[in-house]
C-alpha positions, 0 to 999 in steps of 0.5 A, a space after each residue: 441326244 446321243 452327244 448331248 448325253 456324251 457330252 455331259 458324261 465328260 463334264 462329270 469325269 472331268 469334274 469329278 478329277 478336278 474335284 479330286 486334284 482339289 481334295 488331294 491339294 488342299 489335304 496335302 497342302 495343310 499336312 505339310 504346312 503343319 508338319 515341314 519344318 520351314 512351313 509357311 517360312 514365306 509368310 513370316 517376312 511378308 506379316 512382319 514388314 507389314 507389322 514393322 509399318 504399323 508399328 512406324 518402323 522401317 519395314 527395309 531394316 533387317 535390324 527393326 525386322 530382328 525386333 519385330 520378330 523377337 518382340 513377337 516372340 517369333 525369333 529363331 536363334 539357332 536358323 540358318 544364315 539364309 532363312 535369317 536373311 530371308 526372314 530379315 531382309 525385305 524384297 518387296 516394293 511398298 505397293 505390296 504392303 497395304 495388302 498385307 496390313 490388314 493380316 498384320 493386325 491379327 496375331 501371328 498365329 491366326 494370320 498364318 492359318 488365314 493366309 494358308 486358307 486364302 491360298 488354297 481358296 484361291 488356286 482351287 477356285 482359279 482351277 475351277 474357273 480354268 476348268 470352266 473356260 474349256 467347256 470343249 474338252 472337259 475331261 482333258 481339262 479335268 485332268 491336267 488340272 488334277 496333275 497341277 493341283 495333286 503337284 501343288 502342295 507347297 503353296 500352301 505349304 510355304 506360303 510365298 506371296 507368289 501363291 496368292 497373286 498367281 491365283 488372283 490372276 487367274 481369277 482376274 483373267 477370267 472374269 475379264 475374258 469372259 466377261 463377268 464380274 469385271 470388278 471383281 477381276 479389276 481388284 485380283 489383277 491390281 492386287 496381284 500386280 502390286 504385289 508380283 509385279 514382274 510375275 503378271 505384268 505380261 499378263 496386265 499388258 496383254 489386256 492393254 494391247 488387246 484393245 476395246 473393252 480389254 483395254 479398258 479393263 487394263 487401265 480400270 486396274 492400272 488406275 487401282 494399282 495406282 491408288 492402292 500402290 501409291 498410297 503404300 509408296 507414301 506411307 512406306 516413305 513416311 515411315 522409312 524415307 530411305 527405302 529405296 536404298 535399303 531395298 536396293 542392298 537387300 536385293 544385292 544380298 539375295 542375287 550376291 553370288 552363291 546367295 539364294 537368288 544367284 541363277 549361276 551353277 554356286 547357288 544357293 537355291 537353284 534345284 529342288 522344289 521351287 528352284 529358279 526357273 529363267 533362262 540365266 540359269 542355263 547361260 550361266 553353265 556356258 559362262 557363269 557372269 551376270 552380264 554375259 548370262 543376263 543379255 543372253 536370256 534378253 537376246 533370246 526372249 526379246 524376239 518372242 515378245 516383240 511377235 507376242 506383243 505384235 500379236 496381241 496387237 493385230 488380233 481380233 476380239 475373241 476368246 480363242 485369241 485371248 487364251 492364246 495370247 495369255 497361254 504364250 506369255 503365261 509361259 514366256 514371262 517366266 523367262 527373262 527374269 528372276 522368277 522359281 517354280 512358285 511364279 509358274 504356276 501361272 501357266 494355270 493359264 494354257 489350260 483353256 487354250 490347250 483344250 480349244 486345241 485338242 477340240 479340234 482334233 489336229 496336231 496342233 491339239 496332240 502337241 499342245 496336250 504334250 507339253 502342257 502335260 510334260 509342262 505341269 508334271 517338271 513343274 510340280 512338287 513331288 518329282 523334285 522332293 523325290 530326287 532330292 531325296 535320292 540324290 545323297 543316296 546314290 552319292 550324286 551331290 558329290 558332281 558340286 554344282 553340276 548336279 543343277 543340270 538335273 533342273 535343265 527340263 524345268 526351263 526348257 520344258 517352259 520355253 518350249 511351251 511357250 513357244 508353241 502357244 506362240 507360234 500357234 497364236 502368231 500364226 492363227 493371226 497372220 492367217 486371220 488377217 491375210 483371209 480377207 486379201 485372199 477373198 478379194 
């Protein structure tokens, strides 16, 4: 009884501090999203391709966009080159667009305040359900949670599409894993798959590769993603028949060097809140070319993925193995490619395999409470706007580019986190495995 009783204080304290990551989330969220100066900038080229579609004008065109803005009374003349190019010029493949026609039908202003809504909705809600996942140590789950949620703002702030599919995700991992509402985690992963593909397309494989219903769900989604996904691809082709040429020069503008999604030390958008986070940007200060820092962040994540995938594949069904699995690559996919800080909140996900650990009361547990924590903390909002701030102060931006080295705990903090849960998941595996040669 004396434990019981313990046992359901914990899940109160733990519950009371989600509830209040969640209030403190959600009211900083809206200030900020009402006051900053670039709120919810993300949104705006997210709603105005889709408006371009149905509108029958090609959505890849920075010209038809410029239209689009000004026929809406949406335009800025006096904006700078970046936030015009990012306004402009279309990044997103066409799968993503049937997602966000349905806002485009609204005026402007009420897609906005919908858009912000839904996001907030559904990171509290994939926080809530990570929380129920780590029945085991609640308190401790409450409280990374709240340092996630109180670090978070600028989701709803910004409003990047990234928000959205990151949280759905984790909808979707759960309803999956715990085998409930499995149509429901079906439609999340497809539409954060369609449209954040390279974000939680690990997450999608980890259910491929491990097998029985799982794998079922995996290619339930891949059949979803297909249909709604196609059906974009045929409309957009339709509308914009030279897409794909378009989308390929956008992209080249982003990444051109010094552009805003250069990983090399003349970025434009390197530091700060929701600075880059892949490996390229730590090889680039050894030698700052494309075909040097690319293959090195590829030699270096290649390995752990293959020992991922091998994992995945070797486990037995279980919830234990599944959190494992998804903490590992929730962290290591955040890696190999161009990705920013908005993308990793996918490590929502450690948060059930951290409290599984540190249940079990070994250093396994202590380690896995250590960088989780220190994970979330250099991954959140306030850290950066601080030094930010300070940084002009005490006359730092005068070292040029070398000031970005400030962000080096961000990817390796990353890297070290997932490769724990990594090793932590191989290893639990190999030992599952070898138990029955050892019996016999």
């Amino acid at each position: 009884m004396a434990e019981e009783t313990k046992h359901q204080a914990a899940r109160v304290d733990g519950l009371s501090l989600l509830v209040v990551g969640s209030a403190l989330f959600l009211l900083t969220g809206m200030v900020w999203a009402v006051i900053a100066p670039r709120a919810l900038m993300d949104f705006r080229p997210a709603y105005f391709t889709a408006r371009c579609l149905l509108e029958h004008r090609d959505p890849y065109n920075p010209s038809e966009m410029l239209r689009a803005y000004a026929e809406a009374g949406q335009a800025r003349p006096h904006e700078s080159a970046g936030d015009r190019m990012l306004e402009t010029r279309n990044e997103y493949l066409p799968s993503e667009l049937p997602w966000t026609v349905p806002l485009a039908l609204l005026p402007f202003a009420a897609a906005q305040a919908l858009w912000a809504v839904l996001i907030g909705a559904a990171f509290t809600l994939a926080a809530f359900l990570m929380w129920r996942q780590s029945s085991a140590t609640p308190r401790l789950a409450g409280g990374l949670l709240c340092i996630l949620l109180v670090s978070s703002p600028s989701l709803m702030a910004f409003g990047n599409p990234s928000a959205l599919a990151v949280s759905l995700c984790a909808i979707a991992a759960w309803c999956f894993v715990s085998e409930r509402w499995p149509w429901a985690g079906i439609f999340c992963l497809a539409a954060a798959l369609c449209v954040k593909p390279h974000t939680v397309g690990f997450v999608w494989l980890y259910f491929l590769l491990a097998g029985g219903r799982l794998r079922r769900r995996a290619l339930q989604t891949l059949a979803v993603t297909a249909v709604v996904g196609g059906a974009g691809l045929l409309w957009v082709s339709a509308v914009a028949p030279h897409w794909l040429a378009e989308l390929r020069t956008n992209l080249a503008a982003f990444t051109a060097h010094g552009a805003m999604n250069d990983p090399g030390p003349a970025t434009g958008g390197g530091r700060g809140i929701h600075m880059i986070t892949d490996l390229q940007v730590i090889f680039s200060f050894l030698w700052d070319d494309p075909r040097f820092y690319n293959l090195a962040s590829l030699l270096v994540c290649a390995p752990l993925f293959a020992v991922w995938a091998w994992a995945a594949l070797r486990a037995r069904a279980s919830r234990q193995h599944a959190w494992l699995g998804l903490a590992a690559v929730s962290a290591l996919t955040m890696l190999p490619l161009y990705h920013r800080q908005y993308d990793a909140k996918l490590i929502l996900l450690t948060v059930p395999a951290c409290a599984l650990l540190a249940a079990e009361r070994g250093r396994a547990g202590r380690w896995a409470v250590g960088l989780t924590t220190l994970a979330f903390v250099l991954n959140g909002d306030w850290i950066w706007a601080a030094l930010d701030g300070l940084l002009p102060r005490y006359h730092l931006d005068s070292l040029g580019p070398h000031v970005n080295l400030i962000a080096f705990p961000v990817h390796l903090s990353l890297l070290a986190l997932g490769c724990f849960y990594l090793a932590v998941f191989a290893r639990r595996v190999s030992q599952e495995r070898l138990a029955p040669a050892a019996v016999g």
